[in-house]
C-alpha positions, -999 to +999 in steps of 0.1 A: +045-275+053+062-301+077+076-273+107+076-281+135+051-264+160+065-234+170+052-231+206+061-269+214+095-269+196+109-235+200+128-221+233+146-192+245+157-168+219+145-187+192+111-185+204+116-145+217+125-138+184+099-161+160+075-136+183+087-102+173+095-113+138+054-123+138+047-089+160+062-063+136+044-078+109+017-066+126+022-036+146+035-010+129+034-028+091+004-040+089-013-012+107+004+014+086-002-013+055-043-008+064-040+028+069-022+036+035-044+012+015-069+028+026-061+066+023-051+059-014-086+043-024-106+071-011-102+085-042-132+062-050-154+068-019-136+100-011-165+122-024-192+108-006-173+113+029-161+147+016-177+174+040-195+199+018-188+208-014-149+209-005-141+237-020-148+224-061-182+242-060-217+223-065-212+209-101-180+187-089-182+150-104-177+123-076-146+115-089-134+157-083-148+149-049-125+117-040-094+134-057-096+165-032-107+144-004-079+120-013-058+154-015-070+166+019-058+134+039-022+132+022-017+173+030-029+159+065-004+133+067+025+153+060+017+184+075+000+179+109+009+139+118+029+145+147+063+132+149+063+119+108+099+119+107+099+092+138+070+072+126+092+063+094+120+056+107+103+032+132+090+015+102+115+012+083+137-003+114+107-026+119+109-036+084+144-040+083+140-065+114+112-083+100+130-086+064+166-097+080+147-122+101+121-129+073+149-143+048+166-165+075+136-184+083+130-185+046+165-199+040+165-225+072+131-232+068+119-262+044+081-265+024+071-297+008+057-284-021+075-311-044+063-344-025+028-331-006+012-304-029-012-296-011-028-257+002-005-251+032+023-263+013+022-235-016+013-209+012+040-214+026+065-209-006+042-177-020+047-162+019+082-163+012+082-156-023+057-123-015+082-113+013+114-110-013+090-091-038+076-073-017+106-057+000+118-049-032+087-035-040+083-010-012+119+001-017+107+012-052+078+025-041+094+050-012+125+061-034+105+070-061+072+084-047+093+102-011+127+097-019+121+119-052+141+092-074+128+108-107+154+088-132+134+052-115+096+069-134+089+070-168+087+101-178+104+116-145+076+121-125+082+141-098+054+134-066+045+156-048+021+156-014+006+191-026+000+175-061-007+136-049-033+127-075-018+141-104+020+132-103+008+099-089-012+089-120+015+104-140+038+085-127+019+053-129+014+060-168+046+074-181+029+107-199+007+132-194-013+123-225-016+087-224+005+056-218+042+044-223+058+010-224+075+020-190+040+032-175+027+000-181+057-019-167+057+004-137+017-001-133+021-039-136+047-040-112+022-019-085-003-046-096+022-074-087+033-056-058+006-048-039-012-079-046+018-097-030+020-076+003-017-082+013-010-120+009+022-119+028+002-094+052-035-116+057-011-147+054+010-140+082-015-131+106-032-170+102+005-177+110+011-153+138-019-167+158-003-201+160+030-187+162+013-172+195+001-200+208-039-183+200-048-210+176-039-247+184-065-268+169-075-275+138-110-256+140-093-228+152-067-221+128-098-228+101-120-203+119-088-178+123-082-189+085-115-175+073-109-141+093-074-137+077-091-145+042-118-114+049-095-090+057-075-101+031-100-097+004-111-065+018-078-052+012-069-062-019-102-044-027-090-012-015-055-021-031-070-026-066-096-001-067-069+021-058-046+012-082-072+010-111-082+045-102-051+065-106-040+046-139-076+045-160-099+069-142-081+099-128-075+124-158-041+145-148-057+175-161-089+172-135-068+165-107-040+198-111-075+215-110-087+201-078-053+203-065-050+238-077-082+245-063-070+233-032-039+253-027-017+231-045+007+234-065+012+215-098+045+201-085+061+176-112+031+170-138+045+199-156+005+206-171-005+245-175-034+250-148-068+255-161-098+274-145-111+244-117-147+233-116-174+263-113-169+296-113-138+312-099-153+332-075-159+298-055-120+293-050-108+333-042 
């Protein structure tokens, strides 16, 4: 990557606005980014932070556990986050200024991929290349999972917060009783997806330091470097796990039981309810 230094070279507007662009990656996207990732893998190590028996009764399986504690935080989200309304349109503004501004640096911008193939040079073209994807991606992912843009899922899933687990693994698969083509597209494309955004997200904060002015030398953008690459791996953990969860190891059937259990409703999966884990006196 042959840029110029951005603290040396860049004045007045330019520079104001090479600093917010590298800012609202940050604060609020990345900070939601790390929040959501990692609401949607407690499902995983939900049940051990679960308080008591939550409700599923003493014979629940540790997977039960992280689907109602999973369940517990997204009825949290959107019934008792203050202010939700304004907390999404503030990212989507942010997003729309970090996008708009994203794709001019990307076009004005050169990378030397062809001549010097070397690490920084290929970072540079997959950050750009992560940021077109991955705005595409997150549009997909909002209309179709809050929006309520059934005719986008396979098999017109239709999620629900009350139901989370259970339309979101149905969605992610195409059927209640197995795969479709679609599913797997649709799965493969959250694969691509979120694997993209935690690069573009871990990436640009190695940039944003020297963007900043934080990391001038060589040993500090390699100490920086190694930061960005834990938290990056970190996340993509929780962004995997996740995502491997609700397509191979959350049974739709289980989780309308939790949910129902819960005080859910079985919004979108379409399954008949069946009597939750241990006795029904524990859920009256």
């Amino acid at each position: 990557m042959t840029e110029s230094n951005p603290v040396a070279g860049a004045t007045g507007l330019h520079f104001l606005l090479r600093r917010l662009h590298s800012l609202s990656g940050i604060l609020p996207i990345g900070v939601f980014l790390i929040a959501h990732l990692t609401t949607n893998s407690s499902v995983l190590w939900g049940g051990i932070a679960l308080h008591g028996d939550g409700g599923l009764g003493p014979n629940a399986s540790m997977l039960e556990r992280g689907i109602a504690y999973f369940q517990k935080e997204v009825t949290w989200i959107n019934e008792q986050v203050p202010h939700l309304l304004l907390i999404e349109i503030t990212l989507w503004v942010s997003i729309g200024f970090h996008s708009i501004l994203g794709v001019y640096y990307a076009r004005t911008g050169k990378s030397n991929t062809a001549r010097y193939a070397y690490q920084d040079n290929w970072r540079y073209s997959l950050q750009r290349i992560s940021g077109y994807i991955g705005v595409l991606f997150i549009f997909y992912h909002v209309a179709t999972l809050r929006w309520g843009w059934t005719w986008l899922v396979p098999g017109g899933a239709d999620w629900g917060y009350s139901a989370a687990s259970s339309t979101l693994a149905l969605a992610l698969r195409g059927a209640e009783d197995g795969w479709t083509p679609l599913g797997i597209v649709v799965s493969l494309g959250y694969f691509v997806g979120i694997t993209l955004l935690v690069f573009h997200f871990a990436n640009g904060l190695w940039t944003a330091a020297i963007t900043w002015g934080l990391t001038i030398s060589a040993k500090a953008q390699r100490r920086w470097g190694v930061v960005c690459a834990m938290l990056g791996v970190g996340l993509m953990g929780m962004a995997w796990s996740a995502l491997i969860a609700f397509t191979f190891f959350v049974d739709i059937q289980t989780a309308e039981n939790v949910e129902a259990a819960l005080g859910g409703s079985n919004h979108g999966a379409h399954v008949e309810p069946a009597t939750p884990t241990g006795s029904a006196s524990q859920f009256e």
